[in-house]
C-alpha positions, 0 to 999 in steps of 0.5 A, spaced: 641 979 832 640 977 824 642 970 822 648 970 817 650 964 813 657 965 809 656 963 800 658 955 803 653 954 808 647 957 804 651 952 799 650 946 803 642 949 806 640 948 798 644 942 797 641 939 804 634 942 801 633 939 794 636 932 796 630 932 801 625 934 796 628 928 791 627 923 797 620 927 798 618 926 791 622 919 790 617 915 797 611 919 794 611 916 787 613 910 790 607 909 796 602 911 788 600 916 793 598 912 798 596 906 794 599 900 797 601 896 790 605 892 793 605 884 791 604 881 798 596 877 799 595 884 803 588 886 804 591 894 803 594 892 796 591 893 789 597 890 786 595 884 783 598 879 788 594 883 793 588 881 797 584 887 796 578 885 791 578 878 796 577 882 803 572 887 799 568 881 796 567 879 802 566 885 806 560 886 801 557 879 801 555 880 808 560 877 812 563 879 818 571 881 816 575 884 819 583 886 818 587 883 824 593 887 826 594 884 833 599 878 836 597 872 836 596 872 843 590 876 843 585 871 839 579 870 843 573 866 841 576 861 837 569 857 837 566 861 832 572 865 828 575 863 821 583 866 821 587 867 815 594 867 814 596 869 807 603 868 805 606 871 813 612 874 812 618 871 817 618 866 821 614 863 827 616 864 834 615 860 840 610 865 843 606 865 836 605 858 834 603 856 842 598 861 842 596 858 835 595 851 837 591 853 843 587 858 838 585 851 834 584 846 839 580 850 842 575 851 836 578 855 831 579 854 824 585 857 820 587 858 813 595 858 813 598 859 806 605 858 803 611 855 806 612 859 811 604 859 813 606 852 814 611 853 819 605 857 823 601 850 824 602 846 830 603 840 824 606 842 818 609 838 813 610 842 807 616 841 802 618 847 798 618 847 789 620 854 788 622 851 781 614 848 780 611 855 783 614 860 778 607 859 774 601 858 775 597 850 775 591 848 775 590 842 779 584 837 781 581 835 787 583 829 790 577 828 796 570 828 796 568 834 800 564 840 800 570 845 798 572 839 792 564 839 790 564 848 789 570 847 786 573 841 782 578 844 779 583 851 781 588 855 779 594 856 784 602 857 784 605 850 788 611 853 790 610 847 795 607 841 797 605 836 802 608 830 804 604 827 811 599 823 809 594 823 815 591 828 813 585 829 807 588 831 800 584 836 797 588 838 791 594 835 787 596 834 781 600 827 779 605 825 786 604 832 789 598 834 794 598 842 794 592 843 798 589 839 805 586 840 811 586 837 817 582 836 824 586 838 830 583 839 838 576 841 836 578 846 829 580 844 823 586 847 819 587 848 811 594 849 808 594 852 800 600 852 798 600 859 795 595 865 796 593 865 789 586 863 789 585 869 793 590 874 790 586 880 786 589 876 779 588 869 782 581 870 783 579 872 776 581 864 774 576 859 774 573 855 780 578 860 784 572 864 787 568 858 789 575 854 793 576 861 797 568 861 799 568 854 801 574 855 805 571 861 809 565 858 810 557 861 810 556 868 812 552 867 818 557 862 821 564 865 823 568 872 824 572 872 819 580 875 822 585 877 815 592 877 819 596 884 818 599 883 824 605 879 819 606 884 814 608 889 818 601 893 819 601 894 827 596 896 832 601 901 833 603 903 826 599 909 822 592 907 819 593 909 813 599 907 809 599 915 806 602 917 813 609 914 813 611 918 808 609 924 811 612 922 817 618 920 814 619 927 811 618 931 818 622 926 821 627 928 815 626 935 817 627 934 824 634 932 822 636 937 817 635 943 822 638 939 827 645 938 823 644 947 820 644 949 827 649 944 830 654 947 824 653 953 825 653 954 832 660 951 833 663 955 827 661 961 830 662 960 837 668 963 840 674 962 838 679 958 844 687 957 842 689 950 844 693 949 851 701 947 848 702 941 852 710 942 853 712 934 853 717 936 859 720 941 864 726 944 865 729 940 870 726 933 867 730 935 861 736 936 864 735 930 868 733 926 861 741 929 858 744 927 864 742 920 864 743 919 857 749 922 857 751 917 863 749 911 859 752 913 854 759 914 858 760 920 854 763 925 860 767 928 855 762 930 851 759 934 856 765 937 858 767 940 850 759 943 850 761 947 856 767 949 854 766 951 847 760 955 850 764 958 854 768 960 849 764 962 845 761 967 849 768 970 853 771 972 846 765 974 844 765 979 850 772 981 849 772 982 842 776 977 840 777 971 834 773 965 835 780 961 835 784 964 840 789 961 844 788 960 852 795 964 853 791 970 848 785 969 852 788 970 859 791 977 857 785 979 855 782 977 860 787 981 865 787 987 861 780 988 862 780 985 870 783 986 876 781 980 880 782 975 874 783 968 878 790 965 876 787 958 875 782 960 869 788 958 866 789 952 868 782 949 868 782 952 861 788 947 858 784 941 862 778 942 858 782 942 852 785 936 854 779 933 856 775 933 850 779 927 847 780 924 854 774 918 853 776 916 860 774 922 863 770 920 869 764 923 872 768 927 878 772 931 874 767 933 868 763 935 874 769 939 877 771 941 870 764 944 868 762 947 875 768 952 874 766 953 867 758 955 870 762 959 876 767 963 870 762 965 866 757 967 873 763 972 875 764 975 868 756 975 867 757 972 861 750 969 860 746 975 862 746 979 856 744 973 852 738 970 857 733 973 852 736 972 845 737 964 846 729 964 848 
């Protein structure tokens, strides 16, 4: 069976299908078509806070690099590895910095940079300046070591600063320390506060380049491991960032054609009227008017409903005015019966006074109305109008 759409949906379908390719089109130009420029010290950006042309350098200079997209937990071999947390995004666990402290005491050395890098050490003292690090300083050294001799001076953004002072101050500038490095088990720890030495801009400054290879070390000493595990790229994540948005728009896809055939199913299902839940029975009704009829003490009341329907439908069946007397009814009456009942009229004159008697009592009403049904019984006066008053 051809599948038809109405001009509403095949409406909806186009509209659906080019806010998709706006949304496809959108990640593509911001993704640079694969190209990661974001500005976070990430060896996959090229932007110019990025740590591309850092991890390439290496990489071409022969050292042995790699980029680490696993949990702390799984360092191994701290005696001969250098890690490199640059600007880590979020904070520590208990879990991360535990297995991070093991890693140094046993041998490894790590390069934490930034204020949150800091909360990753297992001592850290760094006092943020976010108004100091909008712009880049030059600083000198502090301590004679063989970083400071490589490179007496460097370029970075101080966004923070350190404040313990047992460990060796490398670089600062006036009351400020900014770089230091510190022994702690059998490793040794180095604190930047910021990445920009080994940024793809920072490391054009001068004396950038020299800081950032003496702080890794000798080619032939140590394994090199760039964290990515802290700027989003898992083990589990796609190996290229142009991946992600091919996997969104299949995912985009998948949803949209979900949500086609979720609508066009229950609008072409079968039709199915709504059972009417009727609120009450015959009988619940008649037993809820009684008892507000018997709350209300309005005995009265329910025998003048009785009557004037009685009346109503007997001179409708004799023919006569709606106003006529008891007298005129009883006559029309025994002109059209034989077997009329003497006492019609009496129990007609005890409605009639009935009506305005408010202390009328439940007994009477009930006698008064039950000749009334049993009056109307003999003369079939309800039979004939079952139908029209459904």
């Amino acid at each position: 069976m051809p599948l038809e759409l109405s001009h509403g949906d095949r409406r909806l379908l186009y509209i659906a299908g080019g806010v998709l390719l706006l949304l496809i089109a959108g990640s593509l130009i911001l993704t640079g078509g694969g190209n990661d420029t974001s500005e976070v010290p990430t060896t996959y950006s090229a932007g110019s806070q990025g740590g591309k042309a850092a991890y390439t350098l290496l990489e071409s200079s022969g050292y042995h690099v790699e980029r680490w997209e696993h949990a702390l937990p799984e360092l191994s071999d701290p005696a001969h590895t250098t890690l490199v947390l640059a600007e880590p995004e979020g904070f520590a666990s208990g879990r991360d910095r535990a297995a991070l402290r093991q890693f140094i005491e046993r041998g490894g050395r790590v390069i934490a940079t930034g204020l949150l890098g800091a909360f990753f050490l297992p001592e850290h003292f760094a006092i943020p300046d976010p108004i100091e690090g909008i712009t880049w300083k030059r600083v000198t050294s502090r301590s004679p070591s063989s970083i400071t001799r490589a490179a007496p001076e460097i370029t970075l953004a101080p966004r923070a600063y350190w404040t313990e002072l047992r460990a060796m101050p490398l670089y600062g500038d006036g009351g400020k320390v900014f770089v230091v490095k510190y022994r702690f088990g059998d490793g040794d720890v180095l604190w930047w506060a910021s990445a920009t030495p080994l940024t793809n801009a920072g490391l054009q400054e001068p004396g950038n380049l020299e800081f950032f290879l003496a702080s890794i070390g000798r080619a032939d000493q140590r394994r090199i491991l760039w964290d990515e595990y802290f700027h989003g790229h898992r083990q589990s994540a796609p190996t290229s960032p142009a991946l992600v948005p091919l996997r969104w728009m299949f995912f985009q896809l998948g949803v949209l054609t979900l949500a086609v055939l979720f609508t066009f199913s229950r609008r072409s299902g079968p039709v199915v009227p709504l059972a009417t839940e009727r609120r009450l029975s015959t009988l619940e009704f008649v037993r809820t008017l009684g008892s507000l009829y018997e709350r209300a003490g309005a005995t009265s009341v329910a025998v003048d409903i009785s009557y004037q329907r009685f009346r109503y439908w007997l001179t409708r069946r004799l023919g006569m005015a709606g106003n006529a007397s008891i007298e005129q009814l009883e006559d029309a009456v025994r002109e059209s019966r034989r077997d009329v009942d003497p006492a019609l009229a009496a129990t007609l004159r005890a409605c009639e006074s009935a009506r305005e008697d408010s202390g009328l009592t439940a007994r009477t009403a009930l006698k008064l109305t039950r000749s009334l049904h049993e009056y109307a019984d003999r003369f079939q006066l309800f039979g004939t109008s079952r139908k029209e008053s459904r």
